[in-house]
C-alpha positions in Angstrom: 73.5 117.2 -14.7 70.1 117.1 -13.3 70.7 120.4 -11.1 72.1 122.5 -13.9 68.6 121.4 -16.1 66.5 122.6 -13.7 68.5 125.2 -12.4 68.6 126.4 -16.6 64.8 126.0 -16.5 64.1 127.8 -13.3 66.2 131.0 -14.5 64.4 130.8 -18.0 60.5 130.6 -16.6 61.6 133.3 -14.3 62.5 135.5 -17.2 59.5 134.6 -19.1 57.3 135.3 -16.2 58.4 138.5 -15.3 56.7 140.7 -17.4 53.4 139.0 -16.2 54.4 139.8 -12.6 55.6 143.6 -13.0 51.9 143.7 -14.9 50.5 142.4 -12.0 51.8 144.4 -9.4 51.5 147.6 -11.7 47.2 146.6 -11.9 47.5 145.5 -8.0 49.0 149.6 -7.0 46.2 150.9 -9.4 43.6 149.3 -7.8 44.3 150.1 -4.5 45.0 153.7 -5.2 41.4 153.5 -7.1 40.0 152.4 -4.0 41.4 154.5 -1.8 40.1 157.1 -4.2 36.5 155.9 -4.1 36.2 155.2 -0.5 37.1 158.6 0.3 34.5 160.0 -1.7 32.0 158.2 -1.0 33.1 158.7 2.7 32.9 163.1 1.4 29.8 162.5 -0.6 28.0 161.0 2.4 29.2 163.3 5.1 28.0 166.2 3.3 24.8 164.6 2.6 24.5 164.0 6.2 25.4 167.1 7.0 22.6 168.6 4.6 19.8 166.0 5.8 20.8 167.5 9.5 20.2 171.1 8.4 17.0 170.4 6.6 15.9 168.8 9.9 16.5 172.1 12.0 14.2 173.6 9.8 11.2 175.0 12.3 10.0 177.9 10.3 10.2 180.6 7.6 13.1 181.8 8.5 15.1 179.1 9.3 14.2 177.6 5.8 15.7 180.6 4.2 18.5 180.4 6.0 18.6 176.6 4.7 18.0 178.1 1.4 20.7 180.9 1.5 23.3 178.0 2.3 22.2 175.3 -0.7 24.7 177.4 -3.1 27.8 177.3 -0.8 27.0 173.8 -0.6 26.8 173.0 -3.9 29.9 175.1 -4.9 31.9 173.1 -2.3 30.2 169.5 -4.3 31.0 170.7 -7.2 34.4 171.5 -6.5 34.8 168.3 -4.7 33.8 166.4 -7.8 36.5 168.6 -9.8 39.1 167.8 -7.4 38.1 164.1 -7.9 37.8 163.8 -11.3 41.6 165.5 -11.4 42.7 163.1 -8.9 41.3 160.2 -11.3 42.7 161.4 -14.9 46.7 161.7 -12.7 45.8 158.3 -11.7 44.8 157.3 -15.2 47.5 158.7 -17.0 49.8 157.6 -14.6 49.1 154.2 -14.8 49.1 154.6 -18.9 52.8 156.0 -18.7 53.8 153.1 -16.5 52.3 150.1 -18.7 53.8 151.7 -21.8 57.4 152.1 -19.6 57.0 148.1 -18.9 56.0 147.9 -22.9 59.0 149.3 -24.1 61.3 147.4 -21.6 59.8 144.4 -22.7 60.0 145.1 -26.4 63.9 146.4 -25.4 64.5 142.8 -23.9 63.2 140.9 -27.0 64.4 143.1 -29.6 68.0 144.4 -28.4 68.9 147.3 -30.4 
């Protein structure tokens, strides 16, 4: 008698909790993939900062510093490009994770309301 109760109430908290866990996994993949985002630009961002604070130090004279000059546009193409790329990367992220809370929604709403 005792085993069916609790077997009853096991089966109906795991129903109820469900929802709450497919949530929680669903916010647990976003974050990671939102931090896997950020650390790789910050580890982009910082290389080619490096990279530029290394060139300006090879600057010795006129001409090298024009030559610094004449590369600050390529640089900043490739940056801006980078934060394009990045900002793409983070709207598919975004609207991925919208489409998939509004699928567990809807599955949700299916299981309480059967049609």
């Amino acid at each position: 008698m005792y085993t069916d109760f609790f077997k009853n109430f096991n089966d109906q908290t795991e129903k109820q909790l469900e929802p709450y866990i497919k949530f929680n996994k669903l916010v647990t993949k976003n974050v990671e993939v939102m931090t896997e985002l950020q650390l790789n630009a910050v580890r982009t961002y910082s290389e080619m900062g490096l990279t530029q604070m290394k060139a300006a130090t090879e600057i010795k004279d006129a001409t090298s510093f024009a030559l610094f000059n004449s590369q600050q546009l390529n640089v900043l193409s490739k940056l801006s490009q980078q934060m394009t790329e990045d900002s793409n990367k983070l709207q598919n992220i975004a609207k991925e994770f919208k489409d998939d809370v509004e699928k567990l929604t809807s599955e949700n709403l299916k299981t309480v309301n059967p049609a």
